[in-house]
C-alpha positions in Angstrom: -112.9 -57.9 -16.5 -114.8 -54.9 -14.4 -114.0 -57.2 -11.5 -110.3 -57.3 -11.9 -110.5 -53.9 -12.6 -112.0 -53.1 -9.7 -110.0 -55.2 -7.6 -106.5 -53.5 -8.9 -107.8 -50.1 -8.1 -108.7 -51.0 -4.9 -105.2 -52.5 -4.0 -103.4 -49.6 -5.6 -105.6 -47.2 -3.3 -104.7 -49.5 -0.2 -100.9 -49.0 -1.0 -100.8 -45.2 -1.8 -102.8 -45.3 1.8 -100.3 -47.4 3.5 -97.2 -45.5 2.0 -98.6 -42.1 2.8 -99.1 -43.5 6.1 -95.6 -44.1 6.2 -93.7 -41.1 4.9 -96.1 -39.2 7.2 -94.0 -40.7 10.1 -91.0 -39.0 8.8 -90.2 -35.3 8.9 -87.9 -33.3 7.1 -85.9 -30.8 9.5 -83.4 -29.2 7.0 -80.1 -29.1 6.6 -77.3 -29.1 9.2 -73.9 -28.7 9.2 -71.3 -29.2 12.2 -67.5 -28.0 12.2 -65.5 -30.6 14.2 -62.4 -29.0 15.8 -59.3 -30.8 17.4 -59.1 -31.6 21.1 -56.5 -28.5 20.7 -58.9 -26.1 19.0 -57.7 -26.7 15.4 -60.8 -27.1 13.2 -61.0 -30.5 11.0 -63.7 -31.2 8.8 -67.4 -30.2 7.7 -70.2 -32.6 8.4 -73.0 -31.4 6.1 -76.4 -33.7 6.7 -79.8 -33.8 5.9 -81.9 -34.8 8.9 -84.9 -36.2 9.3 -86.7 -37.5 12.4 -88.5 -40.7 12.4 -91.2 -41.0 15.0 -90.4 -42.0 18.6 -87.5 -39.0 18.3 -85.1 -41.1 16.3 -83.5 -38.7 13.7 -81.7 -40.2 10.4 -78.8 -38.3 8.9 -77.9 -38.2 5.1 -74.7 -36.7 3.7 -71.3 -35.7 3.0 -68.0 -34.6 5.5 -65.3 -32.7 3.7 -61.8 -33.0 4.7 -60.8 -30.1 3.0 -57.3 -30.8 0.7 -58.1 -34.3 1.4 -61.9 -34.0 -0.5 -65.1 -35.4 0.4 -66.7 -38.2 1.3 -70.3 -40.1 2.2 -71.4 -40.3 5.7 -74.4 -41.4 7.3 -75.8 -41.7 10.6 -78.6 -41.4 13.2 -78.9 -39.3 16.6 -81.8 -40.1 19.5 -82.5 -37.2 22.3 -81.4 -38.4 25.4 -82.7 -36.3 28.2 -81.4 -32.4 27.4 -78.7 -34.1 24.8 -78.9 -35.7 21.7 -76.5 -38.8 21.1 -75.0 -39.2 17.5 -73.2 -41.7 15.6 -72.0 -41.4 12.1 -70.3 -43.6 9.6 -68.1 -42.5 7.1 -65.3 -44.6 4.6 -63.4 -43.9 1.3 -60.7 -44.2 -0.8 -58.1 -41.7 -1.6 -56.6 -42.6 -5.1 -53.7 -40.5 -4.8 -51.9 -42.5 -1.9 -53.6 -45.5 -2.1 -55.5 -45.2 1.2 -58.4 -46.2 2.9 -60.2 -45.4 6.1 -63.2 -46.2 8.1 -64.5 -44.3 10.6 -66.9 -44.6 13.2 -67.4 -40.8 14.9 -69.6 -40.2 17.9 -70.7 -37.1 19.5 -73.4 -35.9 22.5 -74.6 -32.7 21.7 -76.7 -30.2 24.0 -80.3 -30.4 22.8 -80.9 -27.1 23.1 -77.5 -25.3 21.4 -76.4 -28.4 19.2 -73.0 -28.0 19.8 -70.9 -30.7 22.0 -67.8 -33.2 22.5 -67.0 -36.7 20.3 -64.9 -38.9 19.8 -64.4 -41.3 16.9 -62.4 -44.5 16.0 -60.8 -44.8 12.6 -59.0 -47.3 10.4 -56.4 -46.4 8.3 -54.4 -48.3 5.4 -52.2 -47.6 2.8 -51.9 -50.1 0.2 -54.1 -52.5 2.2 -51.0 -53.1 4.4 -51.4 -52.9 7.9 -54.1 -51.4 9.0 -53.5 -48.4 11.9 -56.1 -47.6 14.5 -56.8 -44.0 15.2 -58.2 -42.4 17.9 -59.6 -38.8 18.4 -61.5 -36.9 20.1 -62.5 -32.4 20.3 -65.4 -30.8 19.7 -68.0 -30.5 17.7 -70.4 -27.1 16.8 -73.2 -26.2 14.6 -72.4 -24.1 11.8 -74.2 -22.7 8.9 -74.1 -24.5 5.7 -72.4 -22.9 2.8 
């Protein structure tokens, strides 16, 4: 019985070891939020994220973008440093109940590393009903705003 028990601590100390290991590789860097604007000035929607930066550089984004009237949705992504900028993609989808549509979009931006602020583009489908779905494409830029 003292053996088993033993044993059973000793493998519950060698996981808490391994998962501290592991969340130690990850660091949180706050929030973030980015304005995206038109490629006429106009601004769009509100990306609001928590990041966090795996090591090797790669950085995971959690959160929300707001259309505004429209609501808000999930979105997700993941950025790497590339030289001075940092690449992004994010993912984002829903469902508006009022008019029946849905969307995917897949949104990519290079930022400078050192202001945050940049150019995307991002590649959206669009259906109403679930009848024919409409590619979108569109493109502006993008700047780092405070979070409200």
């Amino acid at each position: 019985m003292k053996k088993q028990l033993c044993l059973l601590l000793l493998a519950g100390l060698l996981l808490f070891a391994t998962a501290s290991k592991a969340l130690a590789a990850e660091k949180y860097h706050g929030e973030f939020c980015w304005q995206v604007f038109s490629s006429e000035g106009e601004p769009w929607w509100l990306y609001k994220f928590g990041v966090y930066e795996k090591e090797g550089g790669h950085l995971t984004l959690f959160g929300s973008v707001d259309y505004g009237a429209n609501g808000i949705s999930a979105a997700h992504g993941n950025a790497i440093f590339v030289g001075n900028n940092i690449k992004m993609t994010i993912v984002s989808s829903d469902y508006e109940d009022g008019d029946g549509e849905v969307w995917s979009e897949t949104f990519t931006a290079v930022l400078s590393a050192s202001t945050f602020n940049g150019e995307w583009n991002a590649l959206s489908l669009q259906s109403t009903d679930n009848v024919n779905a409409i590619p979108v494409v569109q493109e502006g830029t993008i700047s780092l705003t405070t979070c409200s």
